[in-house]
TORGU-123643 format. One record per residue (C-alpha): residue number from 1; x, y, z. Coordinates in steps of 0.1 Angstrom, whole numbers, plus 5000, padded with zeros to 4 digits. Layout:
BEGIN
[NUM, [X, Y, Z]]
...
//
This chain:
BEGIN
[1, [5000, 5000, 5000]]
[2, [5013, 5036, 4996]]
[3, [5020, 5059, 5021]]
[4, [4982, 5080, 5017]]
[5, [4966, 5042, 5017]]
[6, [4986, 5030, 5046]]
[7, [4974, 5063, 5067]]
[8, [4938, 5062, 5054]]
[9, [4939, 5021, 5067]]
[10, [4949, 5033, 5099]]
[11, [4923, 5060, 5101]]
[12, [4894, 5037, 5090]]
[13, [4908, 5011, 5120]]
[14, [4913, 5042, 5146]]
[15, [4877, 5048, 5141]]
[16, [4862, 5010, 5141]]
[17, [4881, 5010, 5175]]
[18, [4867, 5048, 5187]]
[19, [4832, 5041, 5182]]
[20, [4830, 5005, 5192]]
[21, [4843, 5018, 5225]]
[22, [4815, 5047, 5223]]
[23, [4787, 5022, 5215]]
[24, [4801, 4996, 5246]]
[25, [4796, 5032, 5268]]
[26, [4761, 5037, 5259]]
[27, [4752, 5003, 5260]]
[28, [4768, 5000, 5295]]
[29, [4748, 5037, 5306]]
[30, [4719, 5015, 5295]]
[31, [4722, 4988, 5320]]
[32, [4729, 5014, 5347]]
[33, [4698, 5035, 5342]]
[34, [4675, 5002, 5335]]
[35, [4685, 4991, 5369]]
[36, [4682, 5027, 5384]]
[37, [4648, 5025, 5366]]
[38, [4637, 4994, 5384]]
[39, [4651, 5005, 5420]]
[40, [4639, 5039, 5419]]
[41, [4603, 5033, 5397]]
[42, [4621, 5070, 5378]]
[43, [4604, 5067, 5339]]
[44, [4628, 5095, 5328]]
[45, [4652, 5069, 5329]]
[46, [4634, 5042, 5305]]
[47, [4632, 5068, 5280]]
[48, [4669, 5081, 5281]]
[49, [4676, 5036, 5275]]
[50, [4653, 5036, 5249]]
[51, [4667, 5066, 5230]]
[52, [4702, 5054, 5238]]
[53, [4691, 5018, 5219]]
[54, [4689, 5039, 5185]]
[55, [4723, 5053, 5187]]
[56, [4735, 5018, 5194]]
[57, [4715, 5000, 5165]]
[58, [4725, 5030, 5140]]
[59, [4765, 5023, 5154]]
[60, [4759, 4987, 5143]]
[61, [4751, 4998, 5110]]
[62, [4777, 5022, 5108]]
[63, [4810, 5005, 5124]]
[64, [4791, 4971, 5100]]
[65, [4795, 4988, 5068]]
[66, [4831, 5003, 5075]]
[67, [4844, 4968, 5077]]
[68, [4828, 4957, 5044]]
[69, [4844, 4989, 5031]]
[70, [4880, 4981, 5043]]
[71, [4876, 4942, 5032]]
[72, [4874, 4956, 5001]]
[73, [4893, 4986, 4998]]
[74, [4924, 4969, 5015]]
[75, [4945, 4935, 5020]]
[76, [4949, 4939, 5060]]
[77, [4974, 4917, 5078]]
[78, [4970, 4888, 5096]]
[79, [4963, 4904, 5128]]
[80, [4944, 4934, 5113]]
[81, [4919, 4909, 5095]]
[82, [4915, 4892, 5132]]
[83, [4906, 4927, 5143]]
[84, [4878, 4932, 5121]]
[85, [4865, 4901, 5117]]
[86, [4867, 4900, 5157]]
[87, [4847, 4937, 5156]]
[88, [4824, 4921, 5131]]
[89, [4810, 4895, 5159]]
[90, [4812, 4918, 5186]]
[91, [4789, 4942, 5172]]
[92, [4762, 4917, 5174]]
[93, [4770, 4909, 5209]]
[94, [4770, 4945, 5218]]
[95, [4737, 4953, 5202]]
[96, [4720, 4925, 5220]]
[97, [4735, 4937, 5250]]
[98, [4717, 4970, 5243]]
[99, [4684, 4948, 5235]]
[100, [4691, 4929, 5266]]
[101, [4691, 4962, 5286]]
[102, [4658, 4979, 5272]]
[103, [4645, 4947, 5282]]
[104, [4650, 4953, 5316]]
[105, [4639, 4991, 5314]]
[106, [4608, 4984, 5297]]
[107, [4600, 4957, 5327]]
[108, [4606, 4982, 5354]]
[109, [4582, 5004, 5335]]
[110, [4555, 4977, 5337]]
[111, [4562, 4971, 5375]]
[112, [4561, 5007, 5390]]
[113, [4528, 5013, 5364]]
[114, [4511, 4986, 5379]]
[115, [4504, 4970, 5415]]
[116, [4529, 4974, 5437]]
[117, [4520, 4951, 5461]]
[118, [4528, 4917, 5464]]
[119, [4567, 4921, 5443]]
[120, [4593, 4895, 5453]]
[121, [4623, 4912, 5473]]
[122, [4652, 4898, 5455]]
[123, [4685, 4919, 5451]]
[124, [4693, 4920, 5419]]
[125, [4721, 4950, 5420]]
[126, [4750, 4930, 5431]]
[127, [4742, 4910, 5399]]
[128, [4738, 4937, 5379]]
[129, [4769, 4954, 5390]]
[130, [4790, 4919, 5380]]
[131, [4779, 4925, 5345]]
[132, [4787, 4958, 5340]]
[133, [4818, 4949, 5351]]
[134, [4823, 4921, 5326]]
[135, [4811, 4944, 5302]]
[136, [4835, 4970, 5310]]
[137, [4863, 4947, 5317]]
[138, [4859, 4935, 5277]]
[139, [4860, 4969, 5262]]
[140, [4888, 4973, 5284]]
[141, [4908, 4945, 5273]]
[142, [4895, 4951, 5239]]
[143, [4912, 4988, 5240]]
[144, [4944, 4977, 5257]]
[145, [4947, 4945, 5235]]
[146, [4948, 4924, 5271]]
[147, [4942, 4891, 5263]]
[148, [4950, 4880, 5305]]
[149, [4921, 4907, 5311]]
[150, [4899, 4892, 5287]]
[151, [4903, 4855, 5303]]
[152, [4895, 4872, 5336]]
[153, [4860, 4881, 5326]]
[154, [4855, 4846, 5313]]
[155, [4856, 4834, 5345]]
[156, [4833, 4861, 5363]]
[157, [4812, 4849, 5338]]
[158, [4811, 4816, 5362]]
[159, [4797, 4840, 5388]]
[160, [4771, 4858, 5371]]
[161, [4755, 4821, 5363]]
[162, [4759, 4813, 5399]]
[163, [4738, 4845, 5409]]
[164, [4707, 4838, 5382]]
[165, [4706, 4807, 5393]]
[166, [4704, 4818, 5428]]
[167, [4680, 4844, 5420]]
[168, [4658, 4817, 5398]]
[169, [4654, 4796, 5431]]
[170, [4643, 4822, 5456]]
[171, [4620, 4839, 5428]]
[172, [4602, 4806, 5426]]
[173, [4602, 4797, 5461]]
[174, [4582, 4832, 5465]]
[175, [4557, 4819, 5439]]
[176, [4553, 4786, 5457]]
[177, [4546, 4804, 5494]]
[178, [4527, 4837, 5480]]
[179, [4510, 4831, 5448]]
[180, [4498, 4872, 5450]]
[181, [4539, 4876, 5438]]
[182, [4535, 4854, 5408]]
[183, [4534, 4879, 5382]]
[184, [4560, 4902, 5397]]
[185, [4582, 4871, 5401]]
[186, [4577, 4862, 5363]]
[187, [4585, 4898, 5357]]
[188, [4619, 4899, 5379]]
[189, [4625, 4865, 5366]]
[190, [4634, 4882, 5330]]
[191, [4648, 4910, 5345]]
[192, [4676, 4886, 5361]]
[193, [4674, 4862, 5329]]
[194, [4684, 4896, 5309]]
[195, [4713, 4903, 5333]]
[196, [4730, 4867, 5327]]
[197, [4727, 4869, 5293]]
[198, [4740, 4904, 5292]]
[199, [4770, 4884, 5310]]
[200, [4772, 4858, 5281]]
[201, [4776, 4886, 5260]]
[202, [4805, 4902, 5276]]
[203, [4818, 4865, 5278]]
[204, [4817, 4864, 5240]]
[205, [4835, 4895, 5234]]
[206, [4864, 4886, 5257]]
[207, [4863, 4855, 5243]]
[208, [4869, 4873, 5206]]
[209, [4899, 4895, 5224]]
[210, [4920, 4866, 5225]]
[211, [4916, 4860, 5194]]
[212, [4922, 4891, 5181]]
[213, [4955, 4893, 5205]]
[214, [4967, 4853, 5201]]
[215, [4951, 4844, 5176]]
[216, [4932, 4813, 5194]]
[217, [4896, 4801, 5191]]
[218, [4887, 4798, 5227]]
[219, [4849, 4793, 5227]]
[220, [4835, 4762, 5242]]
[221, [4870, 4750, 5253]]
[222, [4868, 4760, 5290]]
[223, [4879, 4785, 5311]]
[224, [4914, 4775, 5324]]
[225, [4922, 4766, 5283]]
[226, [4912, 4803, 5277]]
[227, [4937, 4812, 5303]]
[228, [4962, 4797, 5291]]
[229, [4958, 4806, 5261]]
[230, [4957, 4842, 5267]]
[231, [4990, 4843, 5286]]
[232, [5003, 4827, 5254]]
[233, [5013, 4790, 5267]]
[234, [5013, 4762, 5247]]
[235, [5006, 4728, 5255]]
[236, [5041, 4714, 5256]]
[237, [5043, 4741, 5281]]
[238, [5012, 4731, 5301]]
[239, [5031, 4700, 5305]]
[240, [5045, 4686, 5340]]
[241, [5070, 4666, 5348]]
[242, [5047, 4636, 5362]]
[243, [5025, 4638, 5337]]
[244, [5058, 4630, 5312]]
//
């Protein structure tokens, strides 16, 4: 490539990078005010997640079609091609993220509208905190190209799972003693079901970060192989002594 190609490539990548990180913000100011929305019954709040869900569908679109346009513009690298095709994926994670989160919003807006008596207490912030934390942990590595970051949020994943299913079992022992807190149940039941899979996302971002950075396929091979994986060992170096 010449010289004005080779700095229009890096300008076209500079901004894949800049506003994937800006839609991860809004999506993660999403989950924050969905949950704010649910704890503090504030309406203001589902509104401000459901105008934020536009931005973040039209940044799909956008970041989408500047991909396409550097596939075929350009002949990236090796690692720049693992890049976008790893931007490519995340996108749709992201965006369902977003979905995930106006989920939530749009349930909090159909609790505080209705009854309010008779609604399960179940904490549900500590939860929601873990995955923003995923989430922002991903875009994080994603930025800093930290694959050992990355692999760390694969395993939080493990706790996020650990919480829904937590949260499944109290919400249905509520049901079972107080049938008046059925339908709130059912109704915090998607809320928390919206929160691990909010989780999974984040997961499946990290998950594309060390592939971008090593170059490895890490999905559905386990934690501890992501781990390795990310801090670059190979299996003859995974190898002991006894088991020689």
């Amino acid at each position: 490539m010449t010289e004005h190609t080779n700095k229009q490539f890096d300008a076209d990548l500079e901004y894949i990078r800049s506003q994937f990180l800006r839609m991860g913000g809004l999506v993660e100011a999403m989950i924050q005010d969905s949950i704010d929305a649910l704890s503090s019954g504030e309406m203001t709040l589902v509104e401000k997640v459901r105008e934020r869900e536009k931005d973040v569908n039209r940044l799909e679109v956008e970041i989408d079609e500047r991909i396409s346009q550097i596939l075929a513009r350009h002949q990236p690298t090796a690692i720049d091609l693992r890049m976008l095709m790893a931007v490519s994926k995340m996108l749709t994670d992201m965006e369902r993220s977003g979905d995930e989160a106006e989920k939530v919003a749009n349930v909090a807006r159909r609790i505080h509208e209705g009854e309010l008596r008779h609604i399960p207490v179940i904490e549900l912030n500590h939860m929601a905190g873990g995955v923003m934390t995923m989430l922002r942990q991903s875009l994080d590595a994603f930025a800093r190209l930290d694959a050992i970051q990355a692999a760390q949020v694969l395993r939080s994943d493990k706790e996020v799972d650990r919480e829904w299913k937590a949260a499944l079992r109290h919400l249905i022992t509520y049901m079972i003693e107080d049938p008046r807190t059925i339908s709130r149940a059912i109704d915090m039941i998607f809320i928390a079901r919206s929160l691990e899979r909010i989780g999974d996302h984040a997961k499946n971002m990290s998950e594309r970060v060390i592939y971008m950075v090593r170059g490895a396929d890490v999905r559905h091979t386990g934690v501890k192989n992501a781990e390795r994986q990310a801090r670059g060992e190979t299996d003859e170096q995974d190898e002991t002594p006894a088991a020689q």
